[in-house]
C-alpha positions in Angstrom: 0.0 0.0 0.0 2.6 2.4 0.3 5.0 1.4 -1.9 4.3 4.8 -3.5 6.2 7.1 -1.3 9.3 5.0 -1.7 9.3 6.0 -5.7 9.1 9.6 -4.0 12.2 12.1 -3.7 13.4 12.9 -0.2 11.4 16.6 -0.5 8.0 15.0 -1.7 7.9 12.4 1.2 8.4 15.4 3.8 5.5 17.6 1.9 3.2 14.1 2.1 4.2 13.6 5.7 3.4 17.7 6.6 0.4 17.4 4.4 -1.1 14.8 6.2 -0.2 15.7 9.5 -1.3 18.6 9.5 -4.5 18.4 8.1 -5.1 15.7 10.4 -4.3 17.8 13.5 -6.8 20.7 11.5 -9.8 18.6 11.3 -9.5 17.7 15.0 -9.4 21.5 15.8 -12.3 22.2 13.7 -14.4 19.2 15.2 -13.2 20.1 18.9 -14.3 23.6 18.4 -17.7 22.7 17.2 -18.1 20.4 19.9 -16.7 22.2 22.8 -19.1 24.6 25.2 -16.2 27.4 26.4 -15.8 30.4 24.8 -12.5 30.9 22.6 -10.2 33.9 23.9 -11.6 37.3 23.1 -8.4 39.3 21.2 -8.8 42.8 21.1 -6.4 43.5 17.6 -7.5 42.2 14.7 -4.2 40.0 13.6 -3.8 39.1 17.3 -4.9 35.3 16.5 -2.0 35.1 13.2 0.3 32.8 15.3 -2.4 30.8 17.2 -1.9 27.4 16.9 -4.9 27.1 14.7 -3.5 29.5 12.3 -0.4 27.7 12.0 -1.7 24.3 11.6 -3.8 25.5 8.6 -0.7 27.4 7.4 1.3 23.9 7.5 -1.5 22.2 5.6 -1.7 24.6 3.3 1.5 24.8 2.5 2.1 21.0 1.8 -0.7 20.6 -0.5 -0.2 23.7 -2.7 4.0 22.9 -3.0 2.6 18.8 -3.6 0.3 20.7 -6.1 2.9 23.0 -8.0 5.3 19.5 -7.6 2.8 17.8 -10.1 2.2 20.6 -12.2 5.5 20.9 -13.2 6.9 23.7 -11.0 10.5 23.5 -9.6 10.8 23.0 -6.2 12.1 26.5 -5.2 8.9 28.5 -6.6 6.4 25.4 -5.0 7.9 26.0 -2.2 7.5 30.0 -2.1 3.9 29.2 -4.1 3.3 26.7 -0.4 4.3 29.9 1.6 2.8 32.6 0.1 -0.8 30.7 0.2 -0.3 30.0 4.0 0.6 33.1 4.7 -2.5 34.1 3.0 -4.5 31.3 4.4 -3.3 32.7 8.2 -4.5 36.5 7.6 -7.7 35.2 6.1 -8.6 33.1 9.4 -7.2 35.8 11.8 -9.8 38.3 10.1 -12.4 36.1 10.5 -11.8 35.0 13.9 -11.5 39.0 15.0 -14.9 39.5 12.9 -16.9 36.6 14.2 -15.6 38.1 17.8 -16.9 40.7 17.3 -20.4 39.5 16.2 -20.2 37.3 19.2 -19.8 40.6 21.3 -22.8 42.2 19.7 -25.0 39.5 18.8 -28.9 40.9 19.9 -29.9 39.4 23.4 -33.0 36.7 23.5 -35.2 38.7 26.2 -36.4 35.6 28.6 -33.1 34.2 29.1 -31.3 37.2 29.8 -33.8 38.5 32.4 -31.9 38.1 36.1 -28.6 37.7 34.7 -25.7 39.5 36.9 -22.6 41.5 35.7 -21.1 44.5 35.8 -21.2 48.6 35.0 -18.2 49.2 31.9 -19.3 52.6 31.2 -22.0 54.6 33.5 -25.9 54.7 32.8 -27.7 58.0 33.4 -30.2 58.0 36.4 -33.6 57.3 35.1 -33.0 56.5 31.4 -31.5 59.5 30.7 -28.4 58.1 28.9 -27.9 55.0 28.3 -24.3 53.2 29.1 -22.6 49.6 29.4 -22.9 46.9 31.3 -20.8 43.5 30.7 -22.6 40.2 31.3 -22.4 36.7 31.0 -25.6 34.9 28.6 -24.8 31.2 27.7 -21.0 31.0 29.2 -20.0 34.0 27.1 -19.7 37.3 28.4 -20.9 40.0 26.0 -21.2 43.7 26.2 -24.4 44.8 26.0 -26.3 48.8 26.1 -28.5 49.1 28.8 -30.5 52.0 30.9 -31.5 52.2 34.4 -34.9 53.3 36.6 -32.7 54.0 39.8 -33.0 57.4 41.0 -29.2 58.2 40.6 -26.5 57.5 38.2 -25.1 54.0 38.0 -21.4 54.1 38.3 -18.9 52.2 36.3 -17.6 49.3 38.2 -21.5 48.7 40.5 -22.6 45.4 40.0 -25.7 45.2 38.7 -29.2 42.4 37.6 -30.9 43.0 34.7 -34.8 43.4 35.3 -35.8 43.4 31.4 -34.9 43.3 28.0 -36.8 45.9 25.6 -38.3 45.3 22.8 -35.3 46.5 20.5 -32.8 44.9 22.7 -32.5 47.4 25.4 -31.2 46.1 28.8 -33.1 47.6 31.9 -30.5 47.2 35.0 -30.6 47.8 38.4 -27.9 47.9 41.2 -27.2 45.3 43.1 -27.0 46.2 46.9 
């Protein structure tokens, strides 16, 4: 059965072997972050995920199958090789871009009103005293903690850093909060 990789030169057996490898260890990630619960790290800049592991796994799988690729269609090795590169490379700032964006729908996704009701968290930027500006409060909804708008009915100004409970969710999403004491 694999009598074929011994009629390979030295260079194609180590592509194969990364190939293989590596897109192994990629599906893995990919099923293992569909299955887990946790949430993934929150990075704040948008390329701050290029040299996760996941980004360089995919770049290593990349790479082996374009160079295998540009082996077989006649291509010297040295311009496979920067062919293999160039596409991870590309492959890495693609994924880091989507990871930030997805983030950041994550962050703002709209709430769902009945489970968010009693949920705990804290003041990030202060709410006006009876609606009268709205401000920030940081919760967690379904093991992720989001950053959501909210107002307040409390007769004074709710200060950054109060803990707080939400007591509704309007209709377009506004949270109603109230000071825990």
């Amino acid at each position: 059965m694999f009598d074929w990789i011994k009629t390979l030169n030295w260079y194609e057996q180590i592509l194969w072997l990364i190939s293989i490898v590596f897109t192994l260890i990629f599906f893995i990630q990919i099923a293992s972050t569909v299955i887990k619960k946790t949430p993934d790290k929150k990075r704040k800049y948008i390329f701050s995920n290029f040299l996760a592991f996941k980004n360089i796994t995919a770049f290593f799988s990349m790479f082996g199958w374009v160079t295998i690729s540009a082996l077989y269609q006649n291509y010297n090795i040295s311009t496979s090789v920067v062919l293999g590169v160039v596409s991870g490379i590309i492959l890495m700032a693609v994924m880091s871009v989507l990871f930030y964006f997805t983030q950041k729908l994550k962050e703002n996704e709209s709430p769902e009103s009945p489970q968010d009701v009693n949920s705990t968290g804290e003041v990030i930027e202060e709410i006006g005293r009876k609606r009268s500006h709205p401000g920030k409060i940081r919760i967690n909804i379904d093991g992720v903690q989001k950053t959501m708008v909210a107002l307040t009915d409390f007769d004074h100004n709710v200060k950054t850093g109060t803990k707080i409970r939400v007591e509704s969710v309007t209709s377009n999403g506004m949270f109603i909060i109230k000071p825990l004491q």
